[in-house]
FIFI-72840 format. One record per atom (N, C-alpha, C): residue in three letters; x, y, z; residue number from 1. Coordinates in steps of 0.2 Angstrom, whole numbers. Atoms other than C-alpha are relative to their C-alpha. Layout:
! FIFI-72840
{"ALA",{X,Y,Z},NUM};
...
END
This chain:
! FIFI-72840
{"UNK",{4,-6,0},1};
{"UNK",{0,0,0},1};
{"UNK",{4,6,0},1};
{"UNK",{-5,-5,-1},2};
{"UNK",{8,16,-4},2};
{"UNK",{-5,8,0},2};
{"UNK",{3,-7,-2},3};
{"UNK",{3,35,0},3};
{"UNK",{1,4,-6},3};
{"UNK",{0,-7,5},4};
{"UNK",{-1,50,-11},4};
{"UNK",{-3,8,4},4};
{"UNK",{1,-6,-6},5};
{"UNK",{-5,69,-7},5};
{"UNK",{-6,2,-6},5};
{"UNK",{7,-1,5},6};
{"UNK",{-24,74,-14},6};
{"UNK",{-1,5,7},6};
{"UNK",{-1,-6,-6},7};
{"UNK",{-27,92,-9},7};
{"UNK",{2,1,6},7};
{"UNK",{-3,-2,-5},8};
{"UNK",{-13,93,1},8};
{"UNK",{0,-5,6},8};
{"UNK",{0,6,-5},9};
{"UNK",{-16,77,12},9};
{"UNK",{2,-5,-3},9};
{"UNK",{-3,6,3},10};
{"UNK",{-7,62,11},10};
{"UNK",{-6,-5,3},10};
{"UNK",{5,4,-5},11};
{"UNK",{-20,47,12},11};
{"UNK",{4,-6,-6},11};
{"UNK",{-1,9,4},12};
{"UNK",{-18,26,5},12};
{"UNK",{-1,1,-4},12};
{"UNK",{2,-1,7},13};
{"UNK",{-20,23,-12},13};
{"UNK",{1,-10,0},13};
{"UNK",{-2,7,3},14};
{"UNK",{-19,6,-19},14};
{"UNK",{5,0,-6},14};
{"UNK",{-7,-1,4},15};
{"UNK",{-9,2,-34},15};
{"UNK",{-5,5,-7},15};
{"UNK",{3,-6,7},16};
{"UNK",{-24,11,-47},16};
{"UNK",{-2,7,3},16};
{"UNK",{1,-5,-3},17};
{"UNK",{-25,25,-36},17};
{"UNK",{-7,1,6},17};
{"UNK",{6,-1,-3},18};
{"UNK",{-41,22,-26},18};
{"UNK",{-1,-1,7},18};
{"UNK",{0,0,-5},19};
{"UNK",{-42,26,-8},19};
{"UNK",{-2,-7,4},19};
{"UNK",{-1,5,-2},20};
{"UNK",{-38,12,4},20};
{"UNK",{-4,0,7},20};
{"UNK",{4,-1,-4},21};
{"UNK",{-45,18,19},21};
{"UNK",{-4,7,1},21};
{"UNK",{6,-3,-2},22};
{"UNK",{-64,26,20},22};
{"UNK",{2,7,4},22};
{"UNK",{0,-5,-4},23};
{"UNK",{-59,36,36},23};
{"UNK",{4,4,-1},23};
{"UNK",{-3,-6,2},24};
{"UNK",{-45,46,27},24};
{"UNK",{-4,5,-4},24};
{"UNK",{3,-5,3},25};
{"UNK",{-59,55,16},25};
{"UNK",{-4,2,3},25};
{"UNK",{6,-5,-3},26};
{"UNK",{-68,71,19},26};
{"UNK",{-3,3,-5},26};
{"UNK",{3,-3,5},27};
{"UNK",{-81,81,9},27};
{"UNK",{5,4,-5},27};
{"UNK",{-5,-6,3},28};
{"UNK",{-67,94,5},28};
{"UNK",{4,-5,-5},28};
{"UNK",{-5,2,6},29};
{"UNK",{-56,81,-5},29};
{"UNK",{-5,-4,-6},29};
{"UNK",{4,4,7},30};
{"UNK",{-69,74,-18},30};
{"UNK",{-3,4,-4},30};
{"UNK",{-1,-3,9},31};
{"UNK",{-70,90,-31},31};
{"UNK",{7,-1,-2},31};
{"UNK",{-7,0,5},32};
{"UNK",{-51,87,-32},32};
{"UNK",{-1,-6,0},32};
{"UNK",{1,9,1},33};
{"UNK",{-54,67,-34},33};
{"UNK",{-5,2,-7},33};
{"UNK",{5,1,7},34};
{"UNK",{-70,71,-47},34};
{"UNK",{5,4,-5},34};
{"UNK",{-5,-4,5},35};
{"UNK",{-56,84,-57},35};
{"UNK",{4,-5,-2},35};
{"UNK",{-4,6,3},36};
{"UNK",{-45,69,-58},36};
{"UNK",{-3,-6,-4},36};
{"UNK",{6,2,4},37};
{"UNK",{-58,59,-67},37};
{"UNK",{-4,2,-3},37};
{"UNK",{5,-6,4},38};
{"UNK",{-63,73,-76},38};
{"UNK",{-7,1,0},38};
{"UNK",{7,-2,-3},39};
{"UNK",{-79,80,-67},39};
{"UNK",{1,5,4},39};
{"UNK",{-2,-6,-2},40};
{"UNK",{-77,98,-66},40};
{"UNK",{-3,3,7},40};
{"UNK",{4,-2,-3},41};
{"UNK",{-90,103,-55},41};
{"UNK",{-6,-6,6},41};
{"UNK",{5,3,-5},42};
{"UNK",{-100,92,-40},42};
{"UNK",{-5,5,1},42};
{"UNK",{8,-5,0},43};
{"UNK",{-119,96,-42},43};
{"UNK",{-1,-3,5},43};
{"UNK",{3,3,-6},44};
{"UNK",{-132,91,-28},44};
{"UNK",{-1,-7,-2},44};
{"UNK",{-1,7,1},45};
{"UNK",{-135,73,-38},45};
{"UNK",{5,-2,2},45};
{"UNK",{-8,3,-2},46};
{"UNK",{-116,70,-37},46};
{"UNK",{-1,-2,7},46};
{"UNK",{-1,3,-8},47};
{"UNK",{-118,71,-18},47};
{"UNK",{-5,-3,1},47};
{"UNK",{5,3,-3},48};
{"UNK",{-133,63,-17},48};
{"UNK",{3,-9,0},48};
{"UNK",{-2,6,2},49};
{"UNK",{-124,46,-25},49};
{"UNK",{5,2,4},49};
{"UNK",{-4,1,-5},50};
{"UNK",{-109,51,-15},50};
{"UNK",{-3,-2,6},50};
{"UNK",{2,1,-9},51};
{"UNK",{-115,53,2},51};
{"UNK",{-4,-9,2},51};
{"UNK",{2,7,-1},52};
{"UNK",{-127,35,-3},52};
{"UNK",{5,-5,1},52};
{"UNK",{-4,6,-1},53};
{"UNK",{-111,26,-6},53};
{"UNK",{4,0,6},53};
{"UNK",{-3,-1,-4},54};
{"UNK",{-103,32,8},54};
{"UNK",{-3,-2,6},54};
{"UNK",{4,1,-7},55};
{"UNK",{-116,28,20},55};
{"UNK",{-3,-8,-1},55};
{"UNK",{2,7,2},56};
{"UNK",{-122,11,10},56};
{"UNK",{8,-2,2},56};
{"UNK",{-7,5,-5},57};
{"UNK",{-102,6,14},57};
{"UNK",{0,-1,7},57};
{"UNK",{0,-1,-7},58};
{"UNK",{-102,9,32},58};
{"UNK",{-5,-7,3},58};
{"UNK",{2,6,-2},59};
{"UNK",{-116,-2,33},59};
{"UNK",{0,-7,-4},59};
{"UNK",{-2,8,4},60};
{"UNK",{-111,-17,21},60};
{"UNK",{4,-1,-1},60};
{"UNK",{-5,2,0},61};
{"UNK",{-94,-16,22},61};
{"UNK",{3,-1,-10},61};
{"UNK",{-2,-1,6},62};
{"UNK",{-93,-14,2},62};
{"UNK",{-2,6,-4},62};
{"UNK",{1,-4,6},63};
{"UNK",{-94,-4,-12},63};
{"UNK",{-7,-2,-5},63};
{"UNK",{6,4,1},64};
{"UNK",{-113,-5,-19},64};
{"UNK",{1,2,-8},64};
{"UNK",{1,-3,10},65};
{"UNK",{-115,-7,-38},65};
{"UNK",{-5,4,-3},65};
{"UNK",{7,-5,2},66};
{"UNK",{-126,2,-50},66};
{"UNK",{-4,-3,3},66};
{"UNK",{6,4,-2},67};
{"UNK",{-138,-10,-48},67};
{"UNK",{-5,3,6},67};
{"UNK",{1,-4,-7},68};
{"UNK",{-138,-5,-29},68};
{"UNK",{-3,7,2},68};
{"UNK",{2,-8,-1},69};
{"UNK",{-137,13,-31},69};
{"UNK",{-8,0,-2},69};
{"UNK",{5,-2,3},70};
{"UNK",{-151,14,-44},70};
{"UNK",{-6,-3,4},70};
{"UNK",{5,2,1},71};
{"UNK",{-162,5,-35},71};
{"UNK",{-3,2,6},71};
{"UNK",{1,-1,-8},72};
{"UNK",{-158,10,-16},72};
{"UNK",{0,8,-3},72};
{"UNK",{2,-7,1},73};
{"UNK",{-156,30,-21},73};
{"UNK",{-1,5,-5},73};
{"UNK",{7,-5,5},74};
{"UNK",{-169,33,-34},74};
{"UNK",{4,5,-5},74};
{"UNK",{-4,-4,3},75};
{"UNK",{-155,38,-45},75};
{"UNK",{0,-7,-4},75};
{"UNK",{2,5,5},76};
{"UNK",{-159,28,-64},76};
{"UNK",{8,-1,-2},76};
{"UNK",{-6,1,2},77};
{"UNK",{-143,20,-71},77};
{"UNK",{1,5,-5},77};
{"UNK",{-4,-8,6},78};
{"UNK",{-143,34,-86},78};
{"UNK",{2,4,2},78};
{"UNK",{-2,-6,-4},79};
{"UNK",{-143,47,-75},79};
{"UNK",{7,-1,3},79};
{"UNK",{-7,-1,-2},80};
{"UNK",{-127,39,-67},80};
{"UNK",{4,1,-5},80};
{"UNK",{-3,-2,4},81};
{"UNK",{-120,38,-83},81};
{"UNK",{2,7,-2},81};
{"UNK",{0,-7,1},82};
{"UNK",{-123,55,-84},82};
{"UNK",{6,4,5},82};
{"UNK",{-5,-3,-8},83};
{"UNK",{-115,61,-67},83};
{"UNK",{8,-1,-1},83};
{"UNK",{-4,0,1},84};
{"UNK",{-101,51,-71},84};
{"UNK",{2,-5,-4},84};
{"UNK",{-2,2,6},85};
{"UNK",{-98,47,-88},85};
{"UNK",{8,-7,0},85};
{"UNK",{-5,6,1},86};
{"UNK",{-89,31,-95},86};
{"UNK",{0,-5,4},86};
{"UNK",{-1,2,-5},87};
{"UNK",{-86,23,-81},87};
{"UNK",{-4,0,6},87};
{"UNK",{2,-2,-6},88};
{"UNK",{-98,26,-66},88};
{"UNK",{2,-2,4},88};
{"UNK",{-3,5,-8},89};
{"UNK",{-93,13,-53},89};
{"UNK",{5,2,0},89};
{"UNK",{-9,2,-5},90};
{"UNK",{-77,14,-52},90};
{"UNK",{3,9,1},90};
{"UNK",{0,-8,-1},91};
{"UNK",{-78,36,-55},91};
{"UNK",{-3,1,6},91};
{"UNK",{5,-3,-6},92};
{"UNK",{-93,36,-41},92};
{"UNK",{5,-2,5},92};
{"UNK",{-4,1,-8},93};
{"UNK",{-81,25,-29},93};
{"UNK",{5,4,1},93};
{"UNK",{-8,-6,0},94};
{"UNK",{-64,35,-34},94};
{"UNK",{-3,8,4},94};
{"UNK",{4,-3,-3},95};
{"UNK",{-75,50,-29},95};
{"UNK",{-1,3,8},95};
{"UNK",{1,2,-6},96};
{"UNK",{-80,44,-14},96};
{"UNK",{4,-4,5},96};
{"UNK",{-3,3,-4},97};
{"UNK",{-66,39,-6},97};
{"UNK",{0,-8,3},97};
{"UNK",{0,9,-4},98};
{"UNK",{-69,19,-7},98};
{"UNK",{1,-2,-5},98};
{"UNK",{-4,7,4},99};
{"UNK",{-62,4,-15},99};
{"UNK",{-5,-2,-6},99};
{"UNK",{3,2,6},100};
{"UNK",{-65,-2,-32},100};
{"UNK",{-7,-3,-1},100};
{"UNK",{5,3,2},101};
{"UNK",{-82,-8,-35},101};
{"UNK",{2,-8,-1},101};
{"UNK",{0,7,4},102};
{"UNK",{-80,-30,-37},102};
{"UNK",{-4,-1,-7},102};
{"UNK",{3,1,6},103};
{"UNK",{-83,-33,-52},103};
{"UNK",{1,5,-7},103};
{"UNK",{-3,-6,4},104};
{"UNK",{-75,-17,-61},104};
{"UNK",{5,-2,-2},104};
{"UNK",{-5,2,5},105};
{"UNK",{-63,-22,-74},105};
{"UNK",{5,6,1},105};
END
């Protein structure tokens, strides 16, 4: 496990850069995470999928897939594709300070 410096704090990464431990992130470092996966701007959707998977991890000990989001927080799979183009799982968790999605190539 090795360290890097996002907005000025050093926190865990793994080897694709995706924060290793949860309780190193704060609201304040996930516009500079969404600018590194090219997402200029954090709207209120954005934090509405943040804050579900930050709160859906806590209590399941994982990273929820689309599946999970779209179905637990009334956010339709396009729409995520929208929020965070290409990729969503693996942008929404990078994002939000938790571990790659299982299943994300």
């Amino acid at each position: 496990m090795s360290t890097t410096q996002i907005a000025g704090r050093e926190v865990h990464v793994d080897d694709e850069g995706f924060m290793t431990d949860p309780a190193e992130w704060t609201e304040d470092l996930a516009p500079t995470l969404a600018k590194q996966v090219g997402i200029d701007e954090l709207t209120p959707d954005h934090w509405l999928v943040i804050r579900y998977l930050r709160t859906d991890f806590a209590a399941e000990g994982e990273t929820a897939t689309l599946r999970r989001i779209s179905s637990n927080a009334g956010v339709t799979t396009k729409r995520l594709f929208e929020l965070f183009p290409q990729k969503p799982g693996k942008k929404m968790a990078y994002v939000s300070g938790l571990p790659k999605p299982k299943g994300c190539i």
